[in-house]
N, C-alpha and C positions, 0 to 999 in steps of 0.2 A: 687567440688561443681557443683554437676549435675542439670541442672535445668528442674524439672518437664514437663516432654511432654504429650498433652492432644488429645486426640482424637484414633481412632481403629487402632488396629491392621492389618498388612495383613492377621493372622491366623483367625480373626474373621470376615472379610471379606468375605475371604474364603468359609466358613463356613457358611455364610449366602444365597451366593450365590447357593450353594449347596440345600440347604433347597429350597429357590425359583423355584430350575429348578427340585427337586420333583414334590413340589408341582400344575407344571407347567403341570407334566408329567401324574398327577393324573387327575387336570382337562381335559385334552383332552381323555386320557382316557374315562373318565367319560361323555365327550360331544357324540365322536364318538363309533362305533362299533357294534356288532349285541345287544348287552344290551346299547347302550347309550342314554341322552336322545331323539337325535335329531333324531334316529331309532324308539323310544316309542312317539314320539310327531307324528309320520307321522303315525303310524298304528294308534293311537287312532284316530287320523282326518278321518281315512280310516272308520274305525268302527263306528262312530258316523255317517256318512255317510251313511254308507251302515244301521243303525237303522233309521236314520229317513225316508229314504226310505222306507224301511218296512214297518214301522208306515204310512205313506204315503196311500201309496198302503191298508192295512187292512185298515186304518180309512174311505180309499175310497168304500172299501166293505162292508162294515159295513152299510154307509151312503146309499148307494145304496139297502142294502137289507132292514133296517129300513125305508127308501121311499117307497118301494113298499109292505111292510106291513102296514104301514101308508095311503097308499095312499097318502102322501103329494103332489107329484109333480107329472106329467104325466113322463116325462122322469127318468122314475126308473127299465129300462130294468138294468136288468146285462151286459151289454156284453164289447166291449173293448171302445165305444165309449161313453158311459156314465163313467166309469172309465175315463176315461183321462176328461172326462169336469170337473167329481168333483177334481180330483186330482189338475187339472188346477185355480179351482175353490177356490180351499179352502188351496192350498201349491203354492203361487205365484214365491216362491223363488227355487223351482224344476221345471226344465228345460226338454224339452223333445219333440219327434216331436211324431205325432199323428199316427203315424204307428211304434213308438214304443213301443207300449200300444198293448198288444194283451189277447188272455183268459187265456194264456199259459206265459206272462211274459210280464216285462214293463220292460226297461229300461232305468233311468233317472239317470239325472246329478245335485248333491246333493255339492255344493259350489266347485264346477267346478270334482269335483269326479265321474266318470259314474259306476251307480251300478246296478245289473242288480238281478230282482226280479224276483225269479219264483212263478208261480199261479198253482195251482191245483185244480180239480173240488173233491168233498169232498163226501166220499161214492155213493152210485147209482146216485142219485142225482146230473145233470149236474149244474145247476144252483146256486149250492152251492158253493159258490169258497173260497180260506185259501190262504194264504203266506206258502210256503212249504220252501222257501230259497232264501239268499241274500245272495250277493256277491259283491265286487269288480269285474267289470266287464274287462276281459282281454282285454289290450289293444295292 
């Protein structure tokens, strides 16, 4: 008269624990490494960075050349010091000293990110100016 015993196993014990320290092994896996996410969450922060400064910088030219077609405002020369007021002006949240705004590139710091934007003047025409390329700027 054997009296019924209730509860696990060693062998499923075991067994379970096993399972757990997979599945353990999968998540960090999957956290760290050159594909993981905490590698894909830091580039796309890099790259959203490095687009809104671009956007930045062209919405600044843009602005600047539609002012001086407009005639809207007196201060609607091209050059690096009208770029930096509108960009100052109208992107509160991009940071940057005034000698880092030039014809040739700007570089600012986009939620504590420093990106560095090149400027090109656009066929013959010096007063033409494009976003030729952004970057994450080397630090």
């Amino acid at each position: 008269m054997y009296k019924e015993q209730k509860g696990i196993t060693l062998v499923a014990l075991v067994i379970t624990i096993i399972v757990l320290l997979i599945l353990a092994g999968v998540t960090i896996a999957a956290l760290s490494g050159p594909n993981g996410i905490l590698t894909n969450s830091t580039k796309a922060k890099q790259d959203t960075a490095v687009a809104e400064a671009r956007e930045a910088v062209t919405m600044a030219i843009n602005t600047i050349v539609t002012n001086k077609y407009a005639n809207a405002t007196e201060d609607n020369t091209l050059n690096a010091t009208t770029l930096a007021n509108v960009i100052r002006d109208n992107y509160p949240d991009i940071e940057f000293d005034d000698g880092d705004v030039t014809a040739t590139q700007a570089i600012l710091t986009v939620s504590g990110i420093e990106v560095k934007v090149t400027i090109a003047s656009s066929g013959d025409n010096a007063n033409v100016w494009k976003v030729t390329d952004a970057a994450v700027n080397a630090q």
